[in-house]
C-alpha positions as CSV (number, residue, x, y, z in Angstrom):
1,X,-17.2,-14.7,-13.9
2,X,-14.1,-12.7,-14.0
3,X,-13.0,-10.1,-16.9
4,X,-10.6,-11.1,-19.7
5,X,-7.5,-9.1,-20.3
6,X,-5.3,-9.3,-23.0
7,X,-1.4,-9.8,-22.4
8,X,0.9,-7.6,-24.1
9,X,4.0,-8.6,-26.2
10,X,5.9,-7.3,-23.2
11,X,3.6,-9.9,-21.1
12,X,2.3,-7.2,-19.3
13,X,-1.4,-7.1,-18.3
14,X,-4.1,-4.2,-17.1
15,X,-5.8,-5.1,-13.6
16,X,-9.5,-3.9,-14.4
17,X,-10.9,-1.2,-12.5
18,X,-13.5,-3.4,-10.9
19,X,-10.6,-5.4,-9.4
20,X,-8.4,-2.4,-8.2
21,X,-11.2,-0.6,-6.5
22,X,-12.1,-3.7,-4.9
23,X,-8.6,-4.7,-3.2
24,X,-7.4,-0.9,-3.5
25,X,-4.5,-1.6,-5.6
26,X,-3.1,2.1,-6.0
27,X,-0.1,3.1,-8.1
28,X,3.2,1.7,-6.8
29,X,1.5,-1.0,-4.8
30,X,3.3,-4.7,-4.5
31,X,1.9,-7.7,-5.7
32,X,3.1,-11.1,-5.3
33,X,2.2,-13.6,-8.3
34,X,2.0,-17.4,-7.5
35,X,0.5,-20.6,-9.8
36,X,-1.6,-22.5,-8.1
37,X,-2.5,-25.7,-10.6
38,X,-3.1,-23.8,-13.8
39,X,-4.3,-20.4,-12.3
40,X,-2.3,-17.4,-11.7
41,X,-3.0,-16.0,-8.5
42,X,-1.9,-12.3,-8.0
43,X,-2.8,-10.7,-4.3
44,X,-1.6,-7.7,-2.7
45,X,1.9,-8.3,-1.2
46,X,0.4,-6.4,2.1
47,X,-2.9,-4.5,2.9
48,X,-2.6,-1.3,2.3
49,X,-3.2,1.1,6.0
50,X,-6.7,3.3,5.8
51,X,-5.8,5.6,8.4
52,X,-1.6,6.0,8.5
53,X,-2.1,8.3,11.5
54,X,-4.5,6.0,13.4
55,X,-2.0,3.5,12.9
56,X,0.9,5.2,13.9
57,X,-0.9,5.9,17.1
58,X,-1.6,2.3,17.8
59,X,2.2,1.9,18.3
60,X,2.1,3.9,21.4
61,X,0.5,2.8,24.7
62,X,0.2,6.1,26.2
63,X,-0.1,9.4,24.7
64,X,3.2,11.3,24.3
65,X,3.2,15.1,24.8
66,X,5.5,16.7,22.1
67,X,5.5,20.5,21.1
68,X,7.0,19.8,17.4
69,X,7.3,23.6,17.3
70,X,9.8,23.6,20.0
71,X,11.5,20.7,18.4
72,X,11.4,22.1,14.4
73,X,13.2,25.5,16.1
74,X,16.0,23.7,18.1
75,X,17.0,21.4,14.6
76,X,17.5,24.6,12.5
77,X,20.7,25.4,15.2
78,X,21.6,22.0,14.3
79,X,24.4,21.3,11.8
């Protein structure tokens, strides 16, 4: 059975920890809210990335040789 919250007089509501740990719902996360019959259903608007980097990576066939030194020194010349 799920938890009960109580709605506020702003009709604002606390997600229970149990529920944000499960779906990782962190700070600033969206959340689309639907009815469905007489439920309110509330889901993440998108999955949140595990690994940013290992994603990022995944955009790139092959590996791409970059010396970000080089690159950080020739912008501060740059107006």
């Amino acid at each position: 059975m799920g938890e009960v919250v109580r709605v506020t007089r702003k009709f604002q509501m606390t997600i229970p920890r149990r529920v944000r740990e499960a779906l990782g719902i962190r700070v600033g996360d969206r959340l689309e809210v639907d009815v469905e019959g007489d439920r309110i259903v509330v889901r993440p608007l998108r999955p949140r990335v595990e690994d940013p980097v290992e994603a990022l990576l995944s955009l790139v066939r092959e590996p791409v040789d970059v010396d970000a030194v080089r690159l950080v020194e020739e912008s501060w010349g740059e107006d």
